[in-house]
N, C-alpha and C positions, 0 to 999 in steps of 0.2 A: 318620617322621612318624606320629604318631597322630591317629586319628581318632574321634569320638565319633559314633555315628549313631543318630537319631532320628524319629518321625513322628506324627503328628496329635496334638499338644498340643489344638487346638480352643480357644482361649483360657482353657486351664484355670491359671492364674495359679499356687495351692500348685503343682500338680504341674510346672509351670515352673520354679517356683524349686527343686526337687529335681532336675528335669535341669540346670541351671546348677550346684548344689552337685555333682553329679557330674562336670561338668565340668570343674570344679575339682580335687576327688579324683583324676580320672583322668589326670590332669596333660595333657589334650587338645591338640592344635597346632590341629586344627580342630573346628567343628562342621557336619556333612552333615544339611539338614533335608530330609524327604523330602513337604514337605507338611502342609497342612490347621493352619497355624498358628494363626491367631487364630479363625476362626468355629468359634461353640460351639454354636450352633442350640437351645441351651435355656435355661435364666436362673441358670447356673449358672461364667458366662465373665466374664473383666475382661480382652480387649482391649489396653487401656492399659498395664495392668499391664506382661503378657507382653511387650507390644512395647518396653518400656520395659527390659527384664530383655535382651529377646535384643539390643538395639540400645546394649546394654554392650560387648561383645564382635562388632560387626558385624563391622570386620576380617577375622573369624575366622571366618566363617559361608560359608557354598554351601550356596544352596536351590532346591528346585525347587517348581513353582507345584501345589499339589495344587485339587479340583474343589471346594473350599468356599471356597478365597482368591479374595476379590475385589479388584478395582482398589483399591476405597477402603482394603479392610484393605494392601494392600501397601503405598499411602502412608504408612501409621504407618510401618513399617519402614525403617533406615538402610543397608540390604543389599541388592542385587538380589535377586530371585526369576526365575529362570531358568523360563522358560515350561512346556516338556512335560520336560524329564531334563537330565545332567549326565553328563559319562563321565569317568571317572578310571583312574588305571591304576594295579595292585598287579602288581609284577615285569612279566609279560609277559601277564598277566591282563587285560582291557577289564571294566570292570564301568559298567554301564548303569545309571543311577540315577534313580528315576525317581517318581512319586506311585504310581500305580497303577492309573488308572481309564482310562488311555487304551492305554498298555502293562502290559503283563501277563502270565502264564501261558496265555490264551485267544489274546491278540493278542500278538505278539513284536512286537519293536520289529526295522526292517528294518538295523540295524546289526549285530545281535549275528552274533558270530563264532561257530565250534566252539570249547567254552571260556572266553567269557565266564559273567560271571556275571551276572545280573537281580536288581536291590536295588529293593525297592518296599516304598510303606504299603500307606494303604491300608485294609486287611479289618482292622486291631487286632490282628491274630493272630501271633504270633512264628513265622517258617519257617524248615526249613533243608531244600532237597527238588533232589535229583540229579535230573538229565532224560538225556536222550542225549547232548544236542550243549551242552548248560548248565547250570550251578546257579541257583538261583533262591534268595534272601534276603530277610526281610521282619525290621524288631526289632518290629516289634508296636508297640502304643501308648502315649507317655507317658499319656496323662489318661483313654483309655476303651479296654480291653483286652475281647477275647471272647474266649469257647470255653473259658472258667477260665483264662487265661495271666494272669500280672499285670502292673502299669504296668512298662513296662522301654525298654531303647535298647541299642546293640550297639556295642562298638568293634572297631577293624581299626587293626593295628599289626603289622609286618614280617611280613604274609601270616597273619597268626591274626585270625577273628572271632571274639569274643565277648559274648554275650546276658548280658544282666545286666538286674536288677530296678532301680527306683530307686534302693534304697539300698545298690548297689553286688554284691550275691549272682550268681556268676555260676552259671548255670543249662543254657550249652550253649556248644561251641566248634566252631569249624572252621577246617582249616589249608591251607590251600592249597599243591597238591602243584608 
């Protein structure tokens, strides 16, 4: 199974419909939203749009509730939003998936094993950062990216992540041992 994974669009509609055309491209089975879908907080969002674009392909979606989804934006949506995280599992690997703001590299989530891995948005910033007892993953942001990283989203398919731009540029991998 492939997975396409993603975070804080913010109701940014173009850069929606370039994660959907990658999702496409990628020949995706799923898509993993990590949060912060439709609010945009500036006058730069179309809502509708977005929800209209991911609620094509709801089926195919697991998301979880990031700190700027309200009630009413979840409404639009044809998919659950999964409150605080989501845990899925790569071979024997637990990976903890999660927005960001509540679990984190500060506060661990009281699940994680030796060995999991912690996937979060979040900050915009793309990660890829070994710890002692876990990795920790982040794809950075479709629609507002920091720190100079650009709009991107990350897939995972038979134990390989990989970070990629919108339009497809892979830019970093990791394989799980």
């Amino acid at each position: 199974m492939k997975w396409l994974i993603a975070s804080d669009i913010h109701g940014n509609a173009a850069c929606c419909k370039k994660l959907m055309e990658a999702f496409d491209r990628e020949g995706a089975d799923r898509l993993l939203l990590l949060g912060d879908i439709l609010y945009h907080g500036l006058g730069d969002g179309d809502k509708r749009a977005v929800a209209d674009m991911l609620n094509e392909i709801s089926d195919q979606i697991t998301c979880v509730q990031g700190n700027c989804d309200s009630d009413g934006d979840m409404a639009m949506l044809d998919f659950p939003m999964s409150d605080d995280y989501v845990t899925l599992f790569v071979g024997d690997k637990k990976v903890f998936a999660t927005h960001g703001h509540i679990y984190n590299n500060t506060y661990l989530p009281p699940a994680m094993d030796e060995g999991d891995i912690l996937l979060t948005g979040h900050t915009h910033v793309p990660a890829t950062e070994p710890h002692p007892h876990y990795m920790y993953f982040n794809p950075g942001s479709v629609s507002r990216p920091q720190w100079g990283s650009e709009r991107g989203y990350m897939t995972l398919e038979d134990g390989t992540f990989l970070w990629k731009t919108l339009d497809g540029e892979e830019y970093r991998r990791y394989t799980l041992e």
